[in-house]
N, CA, C and O atoms as a CHARMM CRD file, in Angstrom:
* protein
*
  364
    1    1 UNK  N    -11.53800  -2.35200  11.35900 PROA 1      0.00000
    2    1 UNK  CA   -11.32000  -1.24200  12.25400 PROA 1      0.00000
    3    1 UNK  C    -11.65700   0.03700  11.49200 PROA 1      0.00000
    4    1 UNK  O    -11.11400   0.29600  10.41800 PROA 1      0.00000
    5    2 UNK  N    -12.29500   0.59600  11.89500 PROA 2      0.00000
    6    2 UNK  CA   -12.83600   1.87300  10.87700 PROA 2      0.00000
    7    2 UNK  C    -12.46800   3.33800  11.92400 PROA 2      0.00000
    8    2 UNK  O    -12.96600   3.68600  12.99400 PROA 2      0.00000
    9    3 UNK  N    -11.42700   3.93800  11.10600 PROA 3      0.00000
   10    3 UNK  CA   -10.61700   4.70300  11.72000 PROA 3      0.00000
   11    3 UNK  C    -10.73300   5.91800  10.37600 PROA 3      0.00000
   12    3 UNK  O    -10.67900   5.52600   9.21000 PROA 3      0.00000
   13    4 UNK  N    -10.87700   7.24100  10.67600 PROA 4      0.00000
   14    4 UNK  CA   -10.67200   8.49800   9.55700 PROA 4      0.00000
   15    4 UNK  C     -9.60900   8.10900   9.21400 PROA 4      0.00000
   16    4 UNK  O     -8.75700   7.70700  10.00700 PROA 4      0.00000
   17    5 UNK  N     -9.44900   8.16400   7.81600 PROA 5      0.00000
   18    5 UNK  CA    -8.10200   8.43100   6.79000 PROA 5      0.00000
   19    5 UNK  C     -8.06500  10.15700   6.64000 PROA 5      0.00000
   20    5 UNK  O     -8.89400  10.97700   6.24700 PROA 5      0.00000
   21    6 UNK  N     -6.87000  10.24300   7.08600 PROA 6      0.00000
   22    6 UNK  CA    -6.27500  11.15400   7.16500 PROA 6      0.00000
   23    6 UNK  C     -6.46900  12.39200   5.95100 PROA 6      0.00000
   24    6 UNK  O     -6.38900  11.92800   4.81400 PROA 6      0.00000
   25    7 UNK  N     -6.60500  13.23500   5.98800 PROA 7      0.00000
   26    7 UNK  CA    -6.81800  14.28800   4.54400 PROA 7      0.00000
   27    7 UNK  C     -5.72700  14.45600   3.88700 PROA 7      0.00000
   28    7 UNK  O     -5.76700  14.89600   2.73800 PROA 7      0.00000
   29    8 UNK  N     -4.31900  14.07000   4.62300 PROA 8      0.00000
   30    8 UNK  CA    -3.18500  14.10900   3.28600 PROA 8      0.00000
   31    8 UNK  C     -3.31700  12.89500   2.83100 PROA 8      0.00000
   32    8 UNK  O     -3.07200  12.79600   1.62800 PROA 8      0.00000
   33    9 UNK  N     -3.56200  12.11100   3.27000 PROA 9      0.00000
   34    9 UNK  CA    -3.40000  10.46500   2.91800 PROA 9      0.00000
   35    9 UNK  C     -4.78800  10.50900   1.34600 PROA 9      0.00000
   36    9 UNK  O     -4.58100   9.84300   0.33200 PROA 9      0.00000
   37   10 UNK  N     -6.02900  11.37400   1.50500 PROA 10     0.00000
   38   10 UNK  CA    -6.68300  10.89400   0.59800 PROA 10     0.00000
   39   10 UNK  C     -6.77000  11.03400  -0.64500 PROA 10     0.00000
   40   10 UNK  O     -7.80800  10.72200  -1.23000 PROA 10     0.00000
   41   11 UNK  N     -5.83300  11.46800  -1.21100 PROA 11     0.00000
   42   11 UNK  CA    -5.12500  11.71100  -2.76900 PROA 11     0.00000
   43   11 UNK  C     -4.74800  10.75500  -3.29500 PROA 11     0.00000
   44   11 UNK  O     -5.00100  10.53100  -4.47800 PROA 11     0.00000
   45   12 UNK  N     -4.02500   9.92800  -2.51600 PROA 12     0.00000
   46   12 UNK  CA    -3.42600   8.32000  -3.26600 PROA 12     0.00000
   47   12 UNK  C     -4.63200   7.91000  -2.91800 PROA 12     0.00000
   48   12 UNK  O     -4.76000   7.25500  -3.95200 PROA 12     0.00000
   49   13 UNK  N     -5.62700   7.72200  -2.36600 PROA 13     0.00000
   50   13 UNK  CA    -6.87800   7.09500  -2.59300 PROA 13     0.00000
   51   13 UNK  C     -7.98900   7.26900  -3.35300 PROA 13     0.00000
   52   13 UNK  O     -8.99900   6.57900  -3.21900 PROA 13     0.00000
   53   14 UNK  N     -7.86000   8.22000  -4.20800 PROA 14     0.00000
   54   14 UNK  CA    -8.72700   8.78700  -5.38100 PROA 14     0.00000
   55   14 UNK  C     -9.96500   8.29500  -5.81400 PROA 14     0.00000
   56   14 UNK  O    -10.95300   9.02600  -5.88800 PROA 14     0.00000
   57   15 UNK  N     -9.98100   7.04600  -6.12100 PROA 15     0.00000
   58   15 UNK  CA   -10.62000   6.24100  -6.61100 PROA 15     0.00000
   59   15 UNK  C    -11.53900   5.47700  -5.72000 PROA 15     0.00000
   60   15 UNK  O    -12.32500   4.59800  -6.07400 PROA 15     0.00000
   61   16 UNK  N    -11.29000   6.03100  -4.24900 PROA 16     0.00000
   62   16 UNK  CA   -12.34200   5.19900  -3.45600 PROA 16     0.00000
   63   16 UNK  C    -12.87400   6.27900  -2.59000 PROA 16     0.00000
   64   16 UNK  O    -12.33500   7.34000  -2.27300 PROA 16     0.00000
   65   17 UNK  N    -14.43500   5.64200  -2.15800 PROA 17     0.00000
   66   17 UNK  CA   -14.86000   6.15000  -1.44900 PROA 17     0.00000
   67   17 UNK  C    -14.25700   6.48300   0.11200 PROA 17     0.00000
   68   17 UNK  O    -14.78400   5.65000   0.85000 PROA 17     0.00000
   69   18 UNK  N    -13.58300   7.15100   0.71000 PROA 18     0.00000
   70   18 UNK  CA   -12.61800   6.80300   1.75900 PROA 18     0.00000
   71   18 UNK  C    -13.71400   7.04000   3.09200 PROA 18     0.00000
   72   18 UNK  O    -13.15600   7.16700   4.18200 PROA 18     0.00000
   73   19 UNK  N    -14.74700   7.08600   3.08500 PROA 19     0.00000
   74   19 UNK  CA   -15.52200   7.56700   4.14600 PROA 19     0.00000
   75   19 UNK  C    -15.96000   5.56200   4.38600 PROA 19     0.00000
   76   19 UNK  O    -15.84100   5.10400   5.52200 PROA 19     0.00000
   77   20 UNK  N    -16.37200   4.72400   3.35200 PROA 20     0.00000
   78   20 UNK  CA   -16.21800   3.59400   3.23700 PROA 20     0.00000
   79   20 UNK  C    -15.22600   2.70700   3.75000 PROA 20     0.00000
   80   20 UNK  O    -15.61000   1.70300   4.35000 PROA 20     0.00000
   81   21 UNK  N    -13.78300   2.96600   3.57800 PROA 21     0.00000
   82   21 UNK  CA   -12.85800   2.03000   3.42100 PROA 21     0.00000
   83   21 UNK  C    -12.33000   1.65700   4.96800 PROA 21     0.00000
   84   21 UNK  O    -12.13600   2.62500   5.70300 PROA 21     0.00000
   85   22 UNK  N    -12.09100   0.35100   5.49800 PROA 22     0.00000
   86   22 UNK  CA   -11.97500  -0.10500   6.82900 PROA 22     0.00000
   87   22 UNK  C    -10.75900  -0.39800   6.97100 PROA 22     0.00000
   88   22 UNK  O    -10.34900  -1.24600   6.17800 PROA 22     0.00000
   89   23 UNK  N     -9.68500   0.19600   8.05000 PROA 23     0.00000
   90   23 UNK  CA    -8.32800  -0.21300   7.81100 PROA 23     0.00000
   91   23 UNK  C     -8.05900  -1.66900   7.96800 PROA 23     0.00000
   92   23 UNK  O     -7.04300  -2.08900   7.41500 PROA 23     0.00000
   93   24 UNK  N     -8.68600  -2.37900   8.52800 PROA 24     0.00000
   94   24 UNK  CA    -8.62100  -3.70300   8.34300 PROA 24     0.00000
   95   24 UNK  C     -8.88600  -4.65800   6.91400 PROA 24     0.00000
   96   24 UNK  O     -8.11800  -5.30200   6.20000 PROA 24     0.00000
   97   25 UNK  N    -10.29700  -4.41900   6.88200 PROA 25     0.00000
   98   25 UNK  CA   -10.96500  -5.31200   5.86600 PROA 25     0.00000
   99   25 UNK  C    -10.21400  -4.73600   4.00600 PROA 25     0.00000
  100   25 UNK  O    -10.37900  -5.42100   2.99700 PROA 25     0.00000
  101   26 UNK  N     -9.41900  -3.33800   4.02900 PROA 26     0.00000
  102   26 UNK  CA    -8.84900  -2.64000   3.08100 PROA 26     0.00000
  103   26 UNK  C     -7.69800  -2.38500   2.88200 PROA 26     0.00000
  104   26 UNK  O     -7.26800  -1.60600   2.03100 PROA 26     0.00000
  105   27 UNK  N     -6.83500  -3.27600   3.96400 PROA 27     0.00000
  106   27 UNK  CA    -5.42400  -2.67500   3.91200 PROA 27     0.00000
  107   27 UNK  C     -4.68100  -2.94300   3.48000 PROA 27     0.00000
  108   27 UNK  O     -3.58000  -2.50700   3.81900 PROA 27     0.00000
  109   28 UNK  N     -4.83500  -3.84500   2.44300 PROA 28     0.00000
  110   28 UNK  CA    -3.87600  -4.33600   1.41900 PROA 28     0.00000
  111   28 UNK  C     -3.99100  -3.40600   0.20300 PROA 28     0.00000
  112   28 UNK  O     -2.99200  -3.10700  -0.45100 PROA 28     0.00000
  113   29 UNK  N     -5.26800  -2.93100  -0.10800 PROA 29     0.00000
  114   29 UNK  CA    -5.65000  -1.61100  -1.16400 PROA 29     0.00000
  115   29 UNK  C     -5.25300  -0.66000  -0.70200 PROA 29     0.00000
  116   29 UNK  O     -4.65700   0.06700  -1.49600 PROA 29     0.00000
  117   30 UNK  N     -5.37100  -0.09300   0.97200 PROA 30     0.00000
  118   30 UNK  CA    -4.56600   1.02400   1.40600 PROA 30     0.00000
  119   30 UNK  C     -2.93300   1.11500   1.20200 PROA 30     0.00000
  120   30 UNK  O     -2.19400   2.07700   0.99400 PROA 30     0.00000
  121   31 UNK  N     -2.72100  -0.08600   1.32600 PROA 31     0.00000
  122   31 UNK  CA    -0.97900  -0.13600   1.78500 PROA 31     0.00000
  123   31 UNK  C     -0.76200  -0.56500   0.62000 PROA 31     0.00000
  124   31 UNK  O      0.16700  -1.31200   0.92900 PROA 31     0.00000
  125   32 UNK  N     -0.86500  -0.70100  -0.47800 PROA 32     0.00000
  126   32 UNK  CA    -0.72200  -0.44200  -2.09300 PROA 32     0.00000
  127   32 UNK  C     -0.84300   0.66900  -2.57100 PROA 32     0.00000
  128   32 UNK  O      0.04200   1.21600  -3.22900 PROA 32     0.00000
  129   33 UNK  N     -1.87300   1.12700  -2.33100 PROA 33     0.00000
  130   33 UNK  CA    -2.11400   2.55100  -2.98000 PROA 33     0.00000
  131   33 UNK  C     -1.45600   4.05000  -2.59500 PROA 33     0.00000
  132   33 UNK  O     -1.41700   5.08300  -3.26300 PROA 33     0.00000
  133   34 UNK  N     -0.81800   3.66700  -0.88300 PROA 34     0.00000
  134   34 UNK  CA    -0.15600   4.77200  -0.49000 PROA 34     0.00000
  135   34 UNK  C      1.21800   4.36800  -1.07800 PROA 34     0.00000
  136   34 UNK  O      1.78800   5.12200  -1.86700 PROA 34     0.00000
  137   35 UNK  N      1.79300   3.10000  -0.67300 PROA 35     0.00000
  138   35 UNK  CA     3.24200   2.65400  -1.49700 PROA 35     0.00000
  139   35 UNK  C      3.31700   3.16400  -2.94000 PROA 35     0.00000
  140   35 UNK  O      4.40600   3.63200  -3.27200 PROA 35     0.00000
  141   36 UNK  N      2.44400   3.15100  -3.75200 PROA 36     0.00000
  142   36 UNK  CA     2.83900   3.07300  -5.02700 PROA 36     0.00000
  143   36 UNK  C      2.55900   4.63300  -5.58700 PROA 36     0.00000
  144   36 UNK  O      3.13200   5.12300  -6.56000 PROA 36     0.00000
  145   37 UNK  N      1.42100   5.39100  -4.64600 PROA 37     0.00000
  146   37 UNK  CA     1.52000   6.76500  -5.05300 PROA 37     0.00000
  147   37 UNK  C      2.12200   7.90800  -4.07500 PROA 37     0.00000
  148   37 UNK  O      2.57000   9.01000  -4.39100 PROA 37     0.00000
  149   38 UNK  N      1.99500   7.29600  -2.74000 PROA 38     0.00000
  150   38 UNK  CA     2.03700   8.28700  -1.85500 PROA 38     0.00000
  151   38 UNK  C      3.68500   8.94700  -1.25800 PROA 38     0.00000
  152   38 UNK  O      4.74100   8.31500  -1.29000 PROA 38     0.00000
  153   39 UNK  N      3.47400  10.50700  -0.68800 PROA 39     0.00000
  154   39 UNK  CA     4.65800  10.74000  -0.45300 PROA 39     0.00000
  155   39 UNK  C      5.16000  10.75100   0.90600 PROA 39     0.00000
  156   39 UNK  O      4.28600  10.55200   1.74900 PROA 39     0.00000
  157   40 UNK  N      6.53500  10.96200   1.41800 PROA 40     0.00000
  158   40 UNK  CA     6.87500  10.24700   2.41000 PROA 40     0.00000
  159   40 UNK  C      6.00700  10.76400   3.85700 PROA 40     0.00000
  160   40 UNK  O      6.15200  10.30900   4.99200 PROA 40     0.00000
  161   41 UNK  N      5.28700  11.60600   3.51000 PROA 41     0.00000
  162   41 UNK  CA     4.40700  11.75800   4.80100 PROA 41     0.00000
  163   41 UNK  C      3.32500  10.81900   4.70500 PROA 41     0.00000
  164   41 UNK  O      3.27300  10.01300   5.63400 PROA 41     0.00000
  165   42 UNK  N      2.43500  10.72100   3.79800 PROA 42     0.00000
  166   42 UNK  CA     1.88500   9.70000   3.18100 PROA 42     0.00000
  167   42 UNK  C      2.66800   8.16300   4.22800 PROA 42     0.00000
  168   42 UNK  O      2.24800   7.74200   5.30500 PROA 42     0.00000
  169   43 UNK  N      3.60300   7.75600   3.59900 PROA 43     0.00000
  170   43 UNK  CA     3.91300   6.51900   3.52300 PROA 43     0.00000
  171   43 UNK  C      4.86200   5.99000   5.56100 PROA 43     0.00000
  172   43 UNK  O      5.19900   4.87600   5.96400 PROA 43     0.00000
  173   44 UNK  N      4.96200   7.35900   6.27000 PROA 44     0.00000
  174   44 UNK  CA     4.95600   7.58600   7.69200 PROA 44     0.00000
  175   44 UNK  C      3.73200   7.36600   8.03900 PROA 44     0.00000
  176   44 UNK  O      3.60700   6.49900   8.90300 PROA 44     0.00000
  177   45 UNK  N      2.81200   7.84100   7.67300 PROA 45     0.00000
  178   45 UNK  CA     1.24100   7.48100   8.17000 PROA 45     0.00000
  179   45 UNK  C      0.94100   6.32500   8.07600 PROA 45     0.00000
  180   45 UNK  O      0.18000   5.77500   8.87300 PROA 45     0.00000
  181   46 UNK  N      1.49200   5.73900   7.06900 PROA 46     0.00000
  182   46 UNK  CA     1.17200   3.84400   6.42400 PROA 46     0.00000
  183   46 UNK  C      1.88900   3.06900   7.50400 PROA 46     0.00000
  184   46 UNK  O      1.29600   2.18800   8.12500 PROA 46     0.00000
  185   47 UNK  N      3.39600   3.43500   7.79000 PROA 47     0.00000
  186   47 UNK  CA     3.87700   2.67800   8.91600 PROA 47     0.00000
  187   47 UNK  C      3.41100   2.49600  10.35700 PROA 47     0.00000
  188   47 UNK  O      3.47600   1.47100  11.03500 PROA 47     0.00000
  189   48 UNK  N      2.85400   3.87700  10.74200 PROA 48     0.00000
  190   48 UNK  CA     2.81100   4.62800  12.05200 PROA 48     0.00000
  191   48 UNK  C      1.41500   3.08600  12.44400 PROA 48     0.00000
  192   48 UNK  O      1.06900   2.64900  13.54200 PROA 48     0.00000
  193   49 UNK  N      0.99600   2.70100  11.16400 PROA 49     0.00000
  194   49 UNK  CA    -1.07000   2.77000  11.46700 PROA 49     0.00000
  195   49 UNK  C     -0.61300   1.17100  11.29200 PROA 49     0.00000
  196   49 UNK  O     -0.99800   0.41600  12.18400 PROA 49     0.00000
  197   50 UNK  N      0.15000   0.62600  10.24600 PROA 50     0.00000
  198   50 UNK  CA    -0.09700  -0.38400   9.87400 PROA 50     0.00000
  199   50 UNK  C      1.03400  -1.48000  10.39700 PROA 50     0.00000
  200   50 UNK  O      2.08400  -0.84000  10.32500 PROA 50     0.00000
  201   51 UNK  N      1.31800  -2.66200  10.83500 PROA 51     0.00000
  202   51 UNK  CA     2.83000  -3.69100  11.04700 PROA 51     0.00000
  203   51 UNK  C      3.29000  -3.76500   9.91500 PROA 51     0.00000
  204   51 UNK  O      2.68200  -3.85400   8.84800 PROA 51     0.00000
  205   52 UNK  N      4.25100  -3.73500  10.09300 PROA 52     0.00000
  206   52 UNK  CA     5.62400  -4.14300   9.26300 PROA 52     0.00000
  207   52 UNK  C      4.93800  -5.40000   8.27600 PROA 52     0.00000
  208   52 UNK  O      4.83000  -5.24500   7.06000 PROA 52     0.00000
  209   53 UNK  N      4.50000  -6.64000   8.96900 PROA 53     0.00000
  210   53 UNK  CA     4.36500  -7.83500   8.60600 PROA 53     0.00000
  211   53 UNK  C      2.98000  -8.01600   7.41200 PROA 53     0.00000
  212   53 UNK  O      2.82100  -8.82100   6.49500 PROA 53     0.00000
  213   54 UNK  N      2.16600  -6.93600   7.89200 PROA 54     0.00000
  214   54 UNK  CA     1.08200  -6.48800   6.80700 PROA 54     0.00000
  215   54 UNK  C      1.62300  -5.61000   5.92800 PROA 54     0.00000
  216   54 UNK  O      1.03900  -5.85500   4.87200 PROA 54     0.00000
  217   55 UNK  N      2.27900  -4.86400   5.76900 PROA 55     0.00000
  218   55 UNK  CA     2.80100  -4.03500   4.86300 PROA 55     0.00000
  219   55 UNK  C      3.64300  -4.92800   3.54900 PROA 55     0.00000
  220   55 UNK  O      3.50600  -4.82400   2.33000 PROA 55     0.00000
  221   56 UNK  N      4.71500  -5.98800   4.52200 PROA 56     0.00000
  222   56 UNK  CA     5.22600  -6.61200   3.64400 PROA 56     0.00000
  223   56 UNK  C      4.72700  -7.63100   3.30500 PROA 56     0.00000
  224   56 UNK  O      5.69600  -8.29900   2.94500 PROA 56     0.00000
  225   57 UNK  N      3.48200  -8.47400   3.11300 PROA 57     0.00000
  226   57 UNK  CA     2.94700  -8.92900   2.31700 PROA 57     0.00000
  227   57 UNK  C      1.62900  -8.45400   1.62300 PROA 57     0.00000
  228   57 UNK  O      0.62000  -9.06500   1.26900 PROA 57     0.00000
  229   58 UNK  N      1.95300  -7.32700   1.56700 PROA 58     0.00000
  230   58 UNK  CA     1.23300  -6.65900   0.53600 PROA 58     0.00000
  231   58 UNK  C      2.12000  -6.50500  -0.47500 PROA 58     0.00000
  232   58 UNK  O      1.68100  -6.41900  -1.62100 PROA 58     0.00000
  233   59 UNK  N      3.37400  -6.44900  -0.25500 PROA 59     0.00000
  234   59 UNK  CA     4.52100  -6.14700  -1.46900 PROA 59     0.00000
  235   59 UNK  C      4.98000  -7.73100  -2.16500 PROA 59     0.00000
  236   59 UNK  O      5.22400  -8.07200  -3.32200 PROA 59     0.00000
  237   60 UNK  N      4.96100  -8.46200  -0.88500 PROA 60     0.00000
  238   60 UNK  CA     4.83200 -10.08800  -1.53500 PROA 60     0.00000
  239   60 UNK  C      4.18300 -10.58800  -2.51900 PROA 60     0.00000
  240   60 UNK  O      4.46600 -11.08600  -3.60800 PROA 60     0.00000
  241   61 UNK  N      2.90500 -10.27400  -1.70600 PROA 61     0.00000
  242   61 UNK  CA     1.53200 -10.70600  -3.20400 PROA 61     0.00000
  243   61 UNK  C      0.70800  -9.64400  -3.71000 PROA 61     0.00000
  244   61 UNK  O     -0.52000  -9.72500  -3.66400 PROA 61     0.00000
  245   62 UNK  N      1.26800  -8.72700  -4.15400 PROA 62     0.00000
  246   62 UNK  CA     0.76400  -7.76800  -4.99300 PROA 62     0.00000
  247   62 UNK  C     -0.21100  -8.10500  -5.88500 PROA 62     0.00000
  248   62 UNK  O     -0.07000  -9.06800  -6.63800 PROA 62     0.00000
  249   63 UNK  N     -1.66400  -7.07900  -5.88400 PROA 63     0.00000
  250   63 UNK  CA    -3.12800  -6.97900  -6.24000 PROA 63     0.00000
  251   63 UNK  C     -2.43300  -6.81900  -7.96700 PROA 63     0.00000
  252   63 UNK  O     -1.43800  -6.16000  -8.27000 PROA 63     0.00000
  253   64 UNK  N     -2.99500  -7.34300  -8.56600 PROA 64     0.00000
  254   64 UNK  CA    -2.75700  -7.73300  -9.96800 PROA 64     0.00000
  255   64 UNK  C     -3.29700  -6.50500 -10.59200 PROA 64     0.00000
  256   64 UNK  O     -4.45500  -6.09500 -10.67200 PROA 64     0.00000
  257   65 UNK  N     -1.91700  -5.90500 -11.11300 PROA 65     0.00000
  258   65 UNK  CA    -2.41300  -4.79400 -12.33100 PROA 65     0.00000
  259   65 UNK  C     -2.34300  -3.45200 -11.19800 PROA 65     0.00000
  260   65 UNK  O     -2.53300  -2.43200 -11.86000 PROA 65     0.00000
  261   66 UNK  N     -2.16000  -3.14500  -9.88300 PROA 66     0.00000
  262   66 UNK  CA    -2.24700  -2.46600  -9.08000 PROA 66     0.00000
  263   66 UNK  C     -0.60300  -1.36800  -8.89400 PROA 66     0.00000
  264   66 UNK  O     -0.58600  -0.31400  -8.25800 PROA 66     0.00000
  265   67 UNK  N      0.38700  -1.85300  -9.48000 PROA 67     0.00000
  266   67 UNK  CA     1.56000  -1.25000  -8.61300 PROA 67     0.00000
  267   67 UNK  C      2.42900  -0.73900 -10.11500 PROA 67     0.00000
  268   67 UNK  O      2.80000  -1.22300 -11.18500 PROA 67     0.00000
  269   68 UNK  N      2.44000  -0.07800  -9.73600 PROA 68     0.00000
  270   68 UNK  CA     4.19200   0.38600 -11.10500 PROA 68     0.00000
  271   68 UNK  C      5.10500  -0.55000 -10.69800 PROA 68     0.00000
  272   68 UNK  O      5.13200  -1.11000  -9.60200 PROA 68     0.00000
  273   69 UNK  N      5.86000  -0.70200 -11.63400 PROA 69     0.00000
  274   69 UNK  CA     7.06200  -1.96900 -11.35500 PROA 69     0.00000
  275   69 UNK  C      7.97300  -1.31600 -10.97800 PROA 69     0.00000
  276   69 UNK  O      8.76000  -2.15200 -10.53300 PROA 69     0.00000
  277   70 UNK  N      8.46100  -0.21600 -10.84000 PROA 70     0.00000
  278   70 UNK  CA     9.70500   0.62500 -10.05000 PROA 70     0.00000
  279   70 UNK  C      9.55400   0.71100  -8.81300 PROA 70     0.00000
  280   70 UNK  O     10.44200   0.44500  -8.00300 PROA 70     0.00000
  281   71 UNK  N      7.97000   1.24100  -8.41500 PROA 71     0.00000
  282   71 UNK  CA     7.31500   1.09500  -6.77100 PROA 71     0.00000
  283   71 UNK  C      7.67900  -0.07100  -5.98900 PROA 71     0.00000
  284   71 UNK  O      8.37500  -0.25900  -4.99100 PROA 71     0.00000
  285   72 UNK  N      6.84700  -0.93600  -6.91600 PROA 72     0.00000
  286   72 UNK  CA     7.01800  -2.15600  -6.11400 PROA 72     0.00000
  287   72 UNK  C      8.30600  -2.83300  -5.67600 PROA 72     0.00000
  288   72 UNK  O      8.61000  -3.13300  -4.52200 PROA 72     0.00000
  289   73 UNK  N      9.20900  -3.07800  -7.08500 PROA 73     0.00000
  290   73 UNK  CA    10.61100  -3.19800  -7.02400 PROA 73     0.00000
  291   73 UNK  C     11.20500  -2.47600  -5.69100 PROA 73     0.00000
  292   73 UNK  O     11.60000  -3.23400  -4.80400 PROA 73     0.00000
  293   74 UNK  N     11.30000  -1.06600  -5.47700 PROA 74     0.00000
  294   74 UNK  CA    11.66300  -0.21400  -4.20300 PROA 74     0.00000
  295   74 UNK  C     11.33800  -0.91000  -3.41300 PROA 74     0.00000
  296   74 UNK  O     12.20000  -1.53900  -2.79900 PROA 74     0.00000
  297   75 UNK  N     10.07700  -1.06300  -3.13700 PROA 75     0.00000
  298   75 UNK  CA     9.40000  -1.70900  -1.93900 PROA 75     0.00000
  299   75 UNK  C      9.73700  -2.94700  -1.09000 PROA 75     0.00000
  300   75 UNK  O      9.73900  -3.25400   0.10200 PROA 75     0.00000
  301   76 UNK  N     10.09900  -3.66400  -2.60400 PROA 76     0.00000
  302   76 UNK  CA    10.38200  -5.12400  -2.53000 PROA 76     0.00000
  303   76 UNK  C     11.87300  -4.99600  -1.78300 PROA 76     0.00000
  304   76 UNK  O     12.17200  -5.71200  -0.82800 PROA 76     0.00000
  305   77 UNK  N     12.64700  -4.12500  -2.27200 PROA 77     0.00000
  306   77 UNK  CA    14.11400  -3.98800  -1.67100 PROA 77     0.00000
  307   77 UNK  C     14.40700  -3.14300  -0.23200 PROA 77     0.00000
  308   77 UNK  O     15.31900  -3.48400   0.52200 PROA 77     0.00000
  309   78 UNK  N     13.63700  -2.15700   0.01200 PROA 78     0.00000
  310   78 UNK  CA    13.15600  -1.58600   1.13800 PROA 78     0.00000
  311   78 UNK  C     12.85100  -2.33500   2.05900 PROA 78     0.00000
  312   78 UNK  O     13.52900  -2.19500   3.07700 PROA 78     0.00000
  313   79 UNK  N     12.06800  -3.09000   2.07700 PROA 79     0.00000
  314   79 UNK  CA    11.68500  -4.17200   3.28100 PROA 79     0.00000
  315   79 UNK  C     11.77100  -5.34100   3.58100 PROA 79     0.00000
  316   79 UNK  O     11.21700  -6.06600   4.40600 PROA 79     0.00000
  317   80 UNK  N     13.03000  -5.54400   2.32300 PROA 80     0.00000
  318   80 UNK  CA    13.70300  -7.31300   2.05300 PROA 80     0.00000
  319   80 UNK  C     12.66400  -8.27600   1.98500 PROA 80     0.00000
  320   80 UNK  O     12.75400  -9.36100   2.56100 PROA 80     0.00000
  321   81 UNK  N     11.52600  -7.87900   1.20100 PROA 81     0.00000
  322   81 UNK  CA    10.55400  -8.99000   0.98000 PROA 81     0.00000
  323   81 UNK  C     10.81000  -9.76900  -0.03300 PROA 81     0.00000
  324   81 UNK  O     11.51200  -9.38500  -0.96900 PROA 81     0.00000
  325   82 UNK  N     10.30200 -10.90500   0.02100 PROA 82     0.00000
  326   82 UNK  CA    10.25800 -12.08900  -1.38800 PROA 82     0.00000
  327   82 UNK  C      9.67200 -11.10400  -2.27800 PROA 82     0.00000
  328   82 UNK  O      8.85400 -10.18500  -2.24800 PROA 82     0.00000
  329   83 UNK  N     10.35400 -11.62900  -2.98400 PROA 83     0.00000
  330   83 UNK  CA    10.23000 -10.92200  -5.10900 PROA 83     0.00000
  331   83 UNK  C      9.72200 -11.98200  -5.63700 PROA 83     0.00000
  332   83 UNK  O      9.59600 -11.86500  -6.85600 PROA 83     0.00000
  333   84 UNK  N      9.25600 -13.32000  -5.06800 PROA 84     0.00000
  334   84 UNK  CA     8.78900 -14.09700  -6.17300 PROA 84     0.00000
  335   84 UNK  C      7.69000 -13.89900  -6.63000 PROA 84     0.00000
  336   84 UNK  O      7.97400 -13.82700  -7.82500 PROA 84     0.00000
  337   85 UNK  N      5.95300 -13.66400  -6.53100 PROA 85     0.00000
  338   85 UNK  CA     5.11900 -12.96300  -6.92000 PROA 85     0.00000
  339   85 UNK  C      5.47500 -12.11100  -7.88900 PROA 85     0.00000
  340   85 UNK  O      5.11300 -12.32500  -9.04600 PROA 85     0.00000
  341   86 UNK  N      6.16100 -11.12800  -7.59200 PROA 86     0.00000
  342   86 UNK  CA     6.06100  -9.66300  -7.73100 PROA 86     0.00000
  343   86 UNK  C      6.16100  -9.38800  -9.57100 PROA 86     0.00000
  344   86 UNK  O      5.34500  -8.66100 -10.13900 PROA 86     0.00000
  345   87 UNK  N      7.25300 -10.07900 -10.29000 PROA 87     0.00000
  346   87 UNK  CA     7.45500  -9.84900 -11.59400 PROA 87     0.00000
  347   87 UNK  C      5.54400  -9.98600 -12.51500 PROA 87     0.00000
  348   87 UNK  O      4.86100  -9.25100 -13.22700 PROA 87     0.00000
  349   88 UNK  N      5.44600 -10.99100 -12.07400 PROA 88     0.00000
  350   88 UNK  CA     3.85000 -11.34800 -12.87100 PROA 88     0.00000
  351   88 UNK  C      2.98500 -10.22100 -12.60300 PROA 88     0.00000
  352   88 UNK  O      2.09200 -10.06400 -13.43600 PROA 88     0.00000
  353   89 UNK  N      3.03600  -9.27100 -11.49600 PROA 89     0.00000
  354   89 UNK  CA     1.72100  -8.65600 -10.88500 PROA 89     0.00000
  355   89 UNK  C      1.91600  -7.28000 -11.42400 PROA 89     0.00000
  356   89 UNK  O      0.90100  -6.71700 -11.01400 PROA 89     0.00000
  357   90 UNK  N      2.45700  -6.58000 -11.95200 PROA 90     0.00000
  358   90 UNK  CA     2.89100  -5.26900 -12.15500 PROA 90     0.00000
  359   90 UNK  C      2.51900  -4.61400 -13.29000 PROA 90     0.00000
  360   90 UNK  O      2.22100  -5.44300 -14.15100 PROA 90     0.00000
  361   91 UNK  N      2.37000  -3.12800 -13.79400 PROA 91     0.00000
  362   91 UNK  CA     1.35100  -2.69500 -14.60900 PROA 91     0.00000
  363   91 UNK  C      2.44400  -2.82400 -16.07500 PROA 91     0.00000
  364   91 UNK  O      2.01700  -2.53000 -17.19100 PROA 91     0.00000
């Protein structure tokens, strides 16, 4: 689904081309990258766009080397997701 990312949203996305990135085919890199940097307007935009059920398994199986371990930890407790993944994947 290729939808504009938002201009507050593109700061936690730094590193990517955001004119590129497809909320579908990317939203496990989106919904990582706003979780782990973004602020709570940021992370209202992540809910508003994205399900619950995609959000929380992005915190399940976390992109290796991708998340601060305090973020994720939050995250993990925030949305009562499984923590089993999560210890191995973290920077």
């Amino acid at each position: 689904m290729k939808v504009d990312i938002p201009k507050q949203i593109r700061p936690f996305l730094w590193s990517y081309d955001v004119s590129k990135l497809d909320l579908e085919k990317d939203k496990k890199r989106i919904i990582t990258n706003v979780l782990n940097l973004g602020t709570k307007e940021a992370t209202d935009w992540l809910f508003s766009v994205f399900e619950k059920k995609d959000i929380i398994e992005a915190v399940e199986n976390p992109l290796p080397g991708e998340w601060n371990k305090r973020s994720l930890h939050f995250w993990a407790l925030f949305l009562d997701a499984n923590e089993g993944n999560i210890t191995r994947q973290v920077l």
